[in-house]
C-alpha positions in Angstrom: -60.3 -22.0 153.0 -61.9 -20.4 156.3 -62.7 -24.1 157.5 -59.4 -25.4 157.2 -57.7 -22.3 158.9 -60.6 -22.8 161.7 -59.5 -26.6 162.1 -55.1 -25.8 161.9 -55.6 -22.5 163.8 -54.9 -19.2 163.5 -51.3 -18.6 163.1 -50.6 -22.3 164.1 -48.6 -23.4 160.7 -46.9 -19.7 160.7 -45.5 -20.7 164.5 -45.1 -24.1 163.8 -42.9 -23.4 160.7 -40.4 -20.7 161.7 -38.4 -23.1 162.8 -34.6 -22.6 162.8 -28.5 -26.0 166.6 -27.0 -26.2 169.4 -23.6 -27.7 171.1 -25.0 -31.6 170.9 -25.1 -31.5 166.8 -23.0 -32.2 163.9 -21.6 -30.4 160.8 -23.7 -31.0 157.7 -26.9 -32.3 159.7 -30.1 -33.0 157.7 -33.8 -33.4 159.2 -35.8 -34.4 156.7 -39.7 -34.9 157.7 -43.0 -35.9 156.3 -45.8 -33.9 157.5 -49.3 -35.6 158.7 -52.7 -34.2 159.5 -53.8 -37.0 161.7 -53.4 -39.9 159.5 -53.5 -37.6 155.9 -49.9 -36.8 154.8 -50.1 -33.2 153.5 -46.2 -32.5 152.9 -42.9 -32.3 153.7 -40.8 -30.0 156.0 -36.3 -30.5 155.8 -33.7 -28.9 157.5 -30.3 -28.2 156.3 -27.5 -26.9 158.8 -24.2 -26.3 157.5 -21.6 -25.8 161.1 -18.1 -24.5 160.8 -17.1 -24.0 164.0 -19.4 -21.4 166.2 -21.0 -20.3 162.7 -23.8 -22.1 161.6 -26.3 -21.4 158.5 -29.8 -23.3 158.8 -32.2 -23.8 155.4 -36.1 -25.0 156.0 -38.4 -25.5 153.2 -41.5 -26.3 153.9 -44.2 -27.5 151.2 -48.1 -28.2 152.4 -51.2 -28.9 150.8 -54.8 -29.9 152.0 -57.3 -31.3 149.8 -61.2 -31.2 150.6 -62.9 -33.3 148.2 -60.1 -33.8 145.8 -59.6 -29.7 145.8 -56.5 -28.0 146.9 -58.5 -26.1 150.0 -55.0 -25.0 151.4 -52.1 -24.8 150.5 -48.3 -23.5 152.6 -45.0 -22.8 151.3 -42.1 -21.8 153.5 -38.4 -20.7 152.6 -36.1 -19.5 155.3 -32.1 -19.3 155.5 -30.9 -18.2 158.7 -27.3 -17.5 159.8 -26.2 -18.3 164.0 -23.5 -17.1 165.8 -23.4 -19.8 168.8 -26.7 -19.5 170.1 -27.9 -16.6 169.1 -29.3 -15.5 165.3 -27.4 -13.2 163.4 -29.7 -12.9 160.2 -32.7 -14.5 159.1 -34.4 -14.0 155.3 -37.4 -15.8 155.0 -40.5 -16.0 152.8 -44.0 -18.0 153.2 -47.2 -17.9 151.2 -50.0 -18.9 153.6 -52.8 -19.7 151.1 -52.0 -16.7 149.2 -51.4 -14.4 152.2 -47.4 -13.4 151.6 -45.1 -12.6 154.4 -41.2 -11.4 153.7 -38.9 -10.9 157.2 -35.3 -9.8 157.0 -33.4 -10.3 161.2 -30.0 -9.1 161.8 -27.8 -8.5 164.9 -25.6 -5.2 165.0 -24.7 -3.0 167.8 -26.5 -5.5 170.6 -29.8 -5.3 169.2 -31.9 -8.1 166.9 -33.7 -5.6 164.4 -36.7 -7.3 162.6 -38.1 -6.0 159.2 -41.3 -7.5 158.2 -41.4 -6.4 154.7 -44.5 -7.9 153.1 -47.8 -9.4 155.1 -49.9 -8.0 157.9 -48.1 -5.8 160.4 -45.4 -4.1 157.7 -42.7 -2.6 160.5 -39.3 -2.9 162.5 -39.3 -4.1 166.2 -35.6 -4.1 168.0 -35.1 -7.0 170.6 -32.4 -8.1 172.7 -28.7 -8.9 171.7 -29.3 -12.4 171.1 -32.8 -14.1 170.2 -33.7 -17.6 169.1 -36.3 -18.6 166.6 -38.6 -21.6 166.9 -35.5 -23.9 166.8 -36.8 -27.2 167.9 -33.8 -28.7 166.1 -31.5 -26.6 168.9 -31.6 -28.2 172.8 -30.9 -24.8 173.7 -34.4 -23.7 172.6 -35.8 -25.7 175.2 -34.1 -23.1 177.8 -35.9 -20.1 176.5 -39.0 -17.8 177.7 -39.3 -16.1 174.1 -39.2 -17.3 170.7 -39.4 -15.6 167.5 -41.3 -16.7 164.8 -39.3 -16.6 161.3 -43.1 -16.2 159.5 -44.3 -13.1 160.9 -41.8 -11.6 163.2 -43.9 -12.0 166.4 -41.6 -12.4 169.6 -43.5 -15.2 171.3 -43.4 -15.5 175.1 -43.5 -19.9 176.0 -43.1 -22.5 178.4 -41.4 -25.3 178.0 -41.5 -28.2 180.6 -39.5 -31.5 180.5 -42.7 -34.2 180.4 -40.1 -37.0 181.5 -38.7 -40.4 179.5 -40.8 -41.6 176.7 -40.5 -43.8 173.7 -41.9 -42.6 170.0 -41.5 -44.6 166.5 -38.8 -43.0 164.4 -38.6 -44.9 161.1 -40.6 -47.8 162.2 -38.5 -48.2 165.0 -39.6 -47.8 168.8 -37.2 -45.6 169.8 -36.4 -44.4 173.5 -37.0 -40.5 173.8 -37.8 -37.7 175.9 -40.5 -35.2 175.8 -41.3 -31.8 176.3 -44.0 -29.9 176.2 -43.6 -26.5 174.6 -46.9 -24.1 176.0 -47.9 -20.8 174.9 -51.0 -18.4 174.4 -52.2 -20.0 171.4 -49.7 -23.2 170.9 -49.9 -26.7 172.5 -46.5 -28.7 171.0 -44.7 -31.8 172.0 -41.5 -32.5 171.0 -39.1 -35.5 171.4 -35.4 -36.0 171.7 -32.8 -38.9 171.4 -30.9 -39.1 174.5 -27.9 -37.6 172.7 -30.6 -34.3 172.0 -31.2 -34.6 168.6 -34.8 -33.8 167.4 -36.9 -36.5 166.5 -40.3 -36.2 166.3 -43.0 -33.5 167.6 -46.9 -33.3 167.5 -49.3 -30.5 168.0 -53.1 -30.0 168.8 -55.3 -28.0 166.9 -57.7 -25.8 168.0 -60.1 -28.3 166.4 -58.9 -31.4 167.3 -56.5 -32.9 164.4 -52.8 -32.8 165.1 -50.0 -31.7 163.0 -47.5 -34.2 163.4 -43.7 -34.4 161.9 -42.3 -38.0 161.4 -38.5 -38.8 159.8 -38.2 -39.9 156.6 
């Protein structure tokens, strides 16, 4: 267990998971991805966003498993509904077993503040942020305007950089596809991400403090 957290990361899966749509997308959108550690396939990850008008709900589910030696030496399993008002979260439930390491959050948004339970995992409390606060919504172009993220997992407000990397092209359903990139930079987190030219989400790809990537391809 310790050697596959050493070669994902610590707290890379919980960041790269709490993942939450902005003016480009449609009603009743699905992203629907399989989940590869290098060349391994270890699981799935799908996103379900219901719009009716500026109110949108978001489900993710994400299932992962790593086997050493035909043993399951780790294994992830995410669940998060989250509710938006335009661009900013009104309430998020979520709750992930890391290998056996539970976490339970609970957002909402009243009175111009973004109060955060974390009910169950390391670091039990309540923080209060800002009025309106944006999760790891790769699925959202507006994310890639932001300086702070929170992470649906574990509650931590994350401070990032994202940079436009310029045009690009990336296989999407055994299809060369034209894209663009951007590279999403934090303390601990090194992430690409691609977009269609109409912004939708397409692909992304992140280093490991080890070496292998996590990488997210479309069904």
């Amino acid at each position: 267990m310790n050697s596959i957290r050493k070669i994902l990361g610590p707290g890379l899966l919980a960041t790269l998971l709490a993942v939450s749509l902005g003016s480009a997308a449609r009603a009743d959108q699905t992203w629907d991805f399989r989940v590869f550690l290098d060349d391994k396939e270890i699981g799935t990850h799908r996103f379900d966003l219901i719009e009716q008008g500026a109110e949108r709900q978001l489900t993710s589910q994400a299932r992962m498993k790593v086997k050493v030696l035909f043993l399951n030496a780790y294994t992830y399993d995410h669940h998060d509904v989250e509710h938006w008002d335009g661009e900013c979260l009104n309430t998020l439930s979520s709750k992930t077993d890391d290998n056996g390491e539970k976490h339970r959050i609970e957002v909402k948004r009243a009175n111009r503040e973004t109060i955060v339970k974390r009910l169950e995992g390391p670091g039990k409390g309540v923080q209060w942020l800002g009025e309106c606060v944006m999760t790891f919504a790769y699925w959202n172009p507006a994310m890639l305007q932001q300086t702070r993220l929170l992470n649906s997992q574990n509650g931590d407000y994350v401070d990032v950089k994202i940079t436009d990397a310029g045009l690009d092209s990336i296989d999407v359903r055994g299809v060369k596809t034209p894209a663009r990139r951007y590279e999403l930079r934090s303390f601990k987190l090194s992430i690409d991400l691609w977009y269609s030219e109409q912004k939708e989400w397409l692909a992304l790809e992140s280093k490991t403090e080890r070496g292998p990537k996590l990488i997210y391809k479309l069904k």
